[in-house]
C-alpha positions as CSV (number, residue, x, y, z in Angstrom):
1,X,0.0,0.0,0.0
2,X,1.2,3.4,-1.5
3,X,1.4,6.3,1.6
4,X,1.8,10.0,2.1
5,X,3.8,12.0,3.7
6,X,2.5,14.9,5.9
7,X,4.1,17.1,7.6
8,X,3.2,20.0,10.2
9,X,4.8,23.2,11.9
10,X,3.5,24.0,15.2
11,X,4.3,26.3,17.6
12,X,6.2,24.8,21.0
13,X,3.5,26.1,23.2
14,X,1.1,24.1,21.1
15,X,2.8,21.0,20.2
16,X,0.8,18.1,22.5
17,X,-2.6,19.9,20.8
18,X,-1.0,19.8,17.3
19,X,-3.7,17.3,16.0
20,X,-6.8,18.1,18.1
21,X,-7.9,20.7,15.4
22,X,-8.6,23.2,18.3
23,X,-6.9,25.7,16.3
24,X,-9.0,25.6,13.3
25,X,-12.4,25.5,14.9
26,X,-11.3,28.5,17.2
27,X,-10.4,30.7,14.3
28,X,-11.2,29.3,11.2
29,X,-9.1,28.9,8.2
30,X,-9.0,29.1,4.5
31,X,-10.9,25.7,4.3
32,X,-13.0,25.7,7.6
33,X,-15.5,27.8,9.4
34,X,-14.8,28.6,12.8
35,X,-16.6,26.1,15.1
36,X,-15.3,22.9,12.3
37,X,-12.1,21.4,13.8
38,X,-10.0,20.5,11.2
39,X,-5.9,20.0,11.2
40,X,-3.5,22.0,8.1
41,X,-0.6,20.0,7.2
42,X,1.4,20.4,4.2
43,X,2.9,17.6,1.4
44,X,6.4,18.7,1.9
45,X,8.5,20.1,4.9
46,X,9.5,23.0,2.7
47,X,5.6,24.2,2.2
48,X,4.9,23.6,5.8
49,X,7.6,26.0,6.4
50,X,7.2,28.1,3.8
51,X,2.9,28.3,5.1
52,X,4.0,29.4,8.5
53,X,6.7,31.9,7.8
54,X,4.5,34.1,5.5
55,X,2.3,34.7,8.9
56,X,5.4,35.9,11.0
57,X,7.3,39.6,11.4
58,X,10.1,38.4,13.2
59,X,12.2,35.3,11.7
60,X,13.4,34.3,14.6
61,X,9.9,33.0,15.8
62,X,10.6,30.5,13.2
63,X,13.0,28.8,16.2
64,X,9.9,28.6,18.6
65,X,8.3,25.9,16.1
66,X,8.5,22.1,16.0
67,X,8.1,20.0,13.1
68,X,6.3,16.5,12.6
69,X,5.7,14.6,10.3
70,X,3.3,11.5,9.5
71,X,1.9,9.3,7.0
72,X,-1.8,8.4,6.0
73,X,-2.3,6.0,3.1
74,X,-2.5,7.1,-0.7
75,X,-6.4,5.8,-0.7
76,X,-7.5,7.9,2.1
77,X,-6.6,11.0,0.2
78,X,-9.0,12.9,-2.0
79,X,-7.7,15.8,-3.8
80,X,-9.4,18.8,-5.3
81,X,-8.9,19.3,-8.8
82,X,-8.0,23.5,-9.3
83,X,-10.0,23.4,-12.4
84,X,-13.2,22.9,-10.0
85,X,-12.2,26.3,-7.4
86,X,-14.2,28.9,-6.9
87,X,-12.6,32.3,-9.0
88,X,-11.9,33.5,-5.4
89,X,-10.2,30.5,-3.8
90,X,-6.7,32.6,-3.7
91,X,-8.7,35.6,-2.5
92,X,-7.0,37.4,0.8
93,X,-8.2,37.2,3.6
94,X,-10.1,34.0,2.5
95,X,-13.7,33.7,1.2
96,X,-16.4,31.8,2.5
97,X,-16.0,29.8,-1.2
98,X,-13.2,28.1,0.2
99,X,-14.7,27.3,3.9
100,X,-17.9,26.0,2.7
101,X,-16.0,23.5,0.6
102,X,-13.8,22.2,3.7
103,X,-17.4,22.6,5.6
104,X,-18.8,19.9,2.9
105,X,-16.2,17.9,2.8
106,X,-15.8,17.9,7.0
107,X,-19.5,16.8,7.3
108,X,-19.7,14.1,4.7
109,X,-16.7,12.5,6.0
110,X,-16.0,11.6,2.3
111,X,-12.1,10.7,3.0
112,X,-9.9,11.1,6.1
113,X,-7.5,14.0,4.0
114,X,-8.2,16.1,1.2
115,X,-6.0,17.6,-0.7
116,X,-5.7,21.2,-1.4
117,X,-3.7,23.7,-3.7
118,X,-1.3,26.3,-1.2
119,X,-2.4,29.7,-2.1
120,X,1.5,30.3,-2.3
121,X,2.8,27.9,-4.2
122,X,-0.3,26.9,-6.0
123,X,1.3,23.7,-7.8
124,X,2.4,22.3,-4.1
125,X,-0.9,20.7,-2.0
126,X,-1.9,21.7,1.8
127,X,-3.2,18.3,2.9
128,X,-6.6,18.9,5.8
129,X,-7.0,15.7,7.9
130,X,-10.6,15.1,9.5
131,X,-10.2,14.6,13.0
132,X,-13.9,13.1,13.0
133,X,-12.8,10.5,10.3
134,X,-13.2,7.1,11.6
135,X,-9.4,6.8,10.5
136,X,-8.2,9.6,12.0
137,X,-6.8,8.0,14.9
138,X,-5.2,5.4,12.9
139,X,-2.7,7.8,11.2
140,X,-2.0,9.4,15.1
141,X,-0.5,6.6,15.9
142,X,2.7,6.9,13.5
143,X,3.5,10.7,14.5
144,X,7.1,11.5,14.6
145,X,8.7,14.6,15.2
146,X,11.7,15.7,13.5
147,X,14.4,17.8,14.1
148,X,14.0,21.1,13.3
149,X,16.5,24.0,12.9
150,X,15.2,26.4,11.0
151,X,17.9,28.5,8.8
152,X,17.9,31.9,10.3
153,X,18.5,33.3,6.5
154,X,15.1,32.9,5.4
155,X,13.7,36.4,5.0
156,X,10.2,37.5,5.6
């Protein structure tokens, strides 16, 4: 069986509630309403760093973050074709086009991840994971963090 490999950047002071999705239903995000818990990783270390730098003024934050990574397999992905996106699905800040798709896709529990384009690098995917998939705590339990050292030269 074929798997994927997802990784995510979370702050220290989150880190043991990095999969709960608390995050996401508190404030919402480009593919979720506030009040739908839903978890943002990204298909590739670089685009999980790249994803969290673009929301920080001071570069040196970057150091605060911890990095994990994990694997779900290839069939429990379903990925959203851009073709198919709303006009406004790169809008800033995001539209409810966006949300209401991650809303739909959240409530019909169609796949444990779906696949979504990054708004920054629109040819690399953001991967969401349903934390109310019956799966979900399957892929939990193969977690592994990773070092992380982030290069201080990136520049916001």
């Amino acid at each position: 069986m074929s798997s994927v490999q997802l990784y995510r950047l979370v702050h220290t002071k989150w880190a043991s509630q990095a999969f709960d999705g608390e995050g996401a239903r508190l404030y919402g995000g480009r593919w979720n309403s506030k009040g739908q818990r839903c978890i943002y990783t990204a298909g590739s270390e670089a685009l999980a760093i790249l994803e969290i730098l673009v929301h920080l003024n001071n570069r040196a934050a970057l150091t605060q973050f911890r990095l994990f990574q994990l694997n779900i397999a290839k069939q429990d992905l379903l990925r959203i074709d851009l073709s198919k996106l709303p006009d406004s699905w790169q809008a800033q800040p995001a539209t409810a086009d966006t949300a209401r798709i991650g809303d739909d896709w959240l409530a019909k529990q169609a796949s444990l991840a779906l696949s979504v384009p990054s708004v920054l690098a629109p040819r690399e995917h953001n991967i969401l994971l349903n934390p109310q998939h019956p799966k979900f705590s399957q892929c939990l339990s193969n977690i592994t963090e990773l070092d992380f050292i982030p290069d201080l030269r990136l520049t916001l």
